[in-house]
C-alpha positions in Angstrom: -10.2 21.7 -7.9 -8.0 20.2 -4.9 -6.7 16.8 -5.4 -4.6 14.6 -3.6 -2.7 12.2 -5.0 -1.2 9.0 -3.3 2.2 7.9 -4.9 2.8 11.6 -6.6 7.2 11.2 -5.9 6.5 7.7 -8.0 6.6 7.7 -11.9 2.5 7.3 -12.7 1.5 9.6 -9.8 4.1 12.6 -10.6 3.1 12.6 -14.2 -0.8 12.6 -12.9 0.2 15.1 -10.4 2.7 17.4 -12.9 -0.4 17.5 -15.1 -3.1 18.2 -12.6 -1.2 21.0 -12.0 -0.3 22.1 -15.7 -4.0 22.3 -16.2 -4.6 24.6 -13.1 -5.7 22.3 -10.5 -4.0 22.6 -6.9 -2.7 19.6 -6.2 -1.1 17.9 -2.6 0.8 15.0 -2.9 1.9 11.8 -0.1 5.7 12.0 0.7 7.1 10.0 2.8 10.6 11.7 3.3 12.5 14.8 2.9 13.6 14.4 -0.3 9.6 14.0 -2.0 9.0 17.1 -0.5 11.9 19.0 -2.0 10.9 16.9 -5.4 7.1 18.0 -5.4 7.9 21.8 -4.4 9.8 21.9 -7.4 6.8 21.1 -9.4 4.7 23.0 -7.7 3.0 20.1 -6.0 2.2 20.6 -2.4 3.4 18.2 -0.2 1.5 16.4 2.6 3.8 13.8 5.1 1.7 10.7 5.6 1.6 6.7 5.1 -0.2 4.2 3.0 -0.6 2.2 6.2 -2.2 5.1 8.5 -5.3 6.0 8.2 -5.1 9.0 10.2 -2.5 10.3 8.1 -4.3 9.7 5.0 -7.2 11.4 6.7 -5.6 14.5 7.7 -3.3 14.6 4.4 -6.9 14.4 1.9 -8.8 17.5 4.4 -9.4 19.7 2.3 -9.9 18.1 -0.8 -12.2 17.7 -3.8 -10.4 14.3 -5.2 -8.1 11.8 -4.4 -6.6 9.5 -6.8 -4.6 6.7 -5.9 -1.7 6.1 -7.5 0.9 4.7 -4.7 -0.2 1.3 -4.8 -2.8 -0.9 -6.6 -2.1 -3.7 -4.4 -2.3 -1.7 -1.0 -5.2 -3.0 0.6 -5.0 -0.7 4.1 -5.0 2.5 1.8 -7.9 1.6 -0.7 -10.5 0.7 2.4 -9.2 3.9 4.4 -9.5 6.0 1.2 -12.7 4.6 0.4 -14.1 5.4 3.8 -12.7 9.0 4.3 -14.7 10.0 1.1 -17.6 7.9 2.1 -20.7 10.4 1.6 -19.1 13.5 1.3 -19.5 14.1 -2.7 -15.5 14.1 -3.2 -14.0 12.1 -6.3 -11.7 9.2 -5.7 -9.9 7.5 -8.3 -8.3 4.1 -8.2 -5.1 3.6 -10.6 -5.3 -0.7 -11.1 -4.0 -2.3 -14.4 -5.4 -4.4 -17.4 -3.4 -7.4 -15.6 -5.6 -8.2 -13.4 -7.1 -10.3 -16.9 -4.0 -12.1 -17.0 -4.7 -16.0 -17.4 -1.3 -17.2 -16.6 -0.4 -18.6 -19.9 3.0 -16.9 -19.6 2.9 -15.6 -23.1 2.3 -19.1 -24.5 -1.3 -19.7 -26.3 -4.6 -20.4 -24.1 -8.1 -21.4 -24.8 -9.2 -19.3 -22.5 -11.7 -16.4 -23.8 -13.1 -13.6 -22.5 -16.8 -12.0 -22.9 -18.5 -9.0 -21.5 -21.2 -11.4 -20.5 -18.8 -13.5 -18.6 -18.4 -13.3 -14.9 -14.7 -13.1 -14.0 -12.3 -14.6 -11.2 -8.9 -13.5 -11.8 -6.2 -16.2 -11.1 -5.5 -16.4 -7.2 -2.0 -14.0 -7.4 -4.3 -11.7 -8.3 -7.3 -11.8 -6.8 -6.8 -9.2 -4.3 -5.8 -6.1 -6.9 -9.3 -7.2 -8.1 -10.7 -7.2 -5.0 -9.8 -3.6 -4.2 -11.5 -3.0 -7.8 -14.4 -4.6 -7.0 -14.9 -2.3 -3.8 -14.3 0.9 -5.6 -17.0 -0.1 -8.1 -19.3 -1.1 -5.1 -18.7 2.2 -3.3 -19.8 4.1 -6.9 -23.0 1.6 -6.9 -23.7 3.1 -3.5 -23.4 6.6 -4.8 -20.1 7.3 -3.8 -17.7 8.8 -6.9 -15.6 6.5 -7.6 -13.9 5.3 -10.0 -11.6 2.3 -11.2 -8.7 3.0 -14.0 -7.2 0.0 -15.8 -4.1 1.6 -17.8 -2.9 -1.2 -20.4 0.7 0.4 -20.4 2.5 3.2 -18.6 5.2 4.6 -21.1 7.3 7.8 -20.2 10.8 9.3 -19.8 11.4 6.4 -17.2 10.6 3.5 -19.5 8.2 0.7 -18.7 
């Protein structure tokens, strides 16, 4: 399988992309500069020249592809709803890297009443409304019949601490 991975110079989306790759998948990744691209062809990671904030370039850089995954940005808006639309009906995979903090109830750390159900409806506090926003579409585009799909990693450990 191709994939494309958004973010694959940062610390999730290289250790996504190093094992895509491990496992026999050829895999492009989003630089931005010089010094990605020498970084990713190291790791045998092709690299692809484009910007979160240009939709052509995320078009031209995910040609080609079976999958994308995002893993730049979970707060990028511009990059989800391009993403979202470039694989819009055309059977390719596209996965969303958010975060289990989107649950946060701003207690600081301190104790809250506040509980939590499956059977709840949920509005995230306002700071962070707009991560769950993005969520919220990627689920909707799946609902549509797209193949999506929404990760919520509770911790990222690694070699680069957390």
């Amino acid at each position: 399988m191709k994939v494309l991975v958004t973010g694959a110079s940062g610390y999730l989306g290289r250790a996504v992309a190093q094992r895509l790759v491990t496992v026999g998948h050829e895999v492009t990744g989003l630089v931005r500069n010089d010094v990605d691209v020498r970084t990713l062809a190291l790791s045998g990671i092709d690299p692809v020249f484009g910007d979160l904030d240009d939709p052509k370039s995320l078009r031209v850089a995910s040609e080609g592809v079976d999958a994308v995954i995002e893993a730049a940005s979970a707060d990028h808006e511009a990059s989800t709803v391009a993403l979202l639309e470039i694989i819009a009906g055309t059977g390719r995979r596209f996965i969303r890297t958010s975060g289990t903090g989107i649950y946060a109830d701003g207690a600081g750390g301190e104790p809250s009443d506040t509980v939590h159900t499956e059977d709840d409806g949920y509005t995230p506090v306002p700071p962070l409304a707009p991560r769950y926003h993005l969520d919220e579409l990627t689920m909707a585009a799946a609902q549509a019949g797209d193949h999506t799909v929404v990760i919520r990693p509770s911790m990222v450990y690694g070699y680069a601490g957390s």
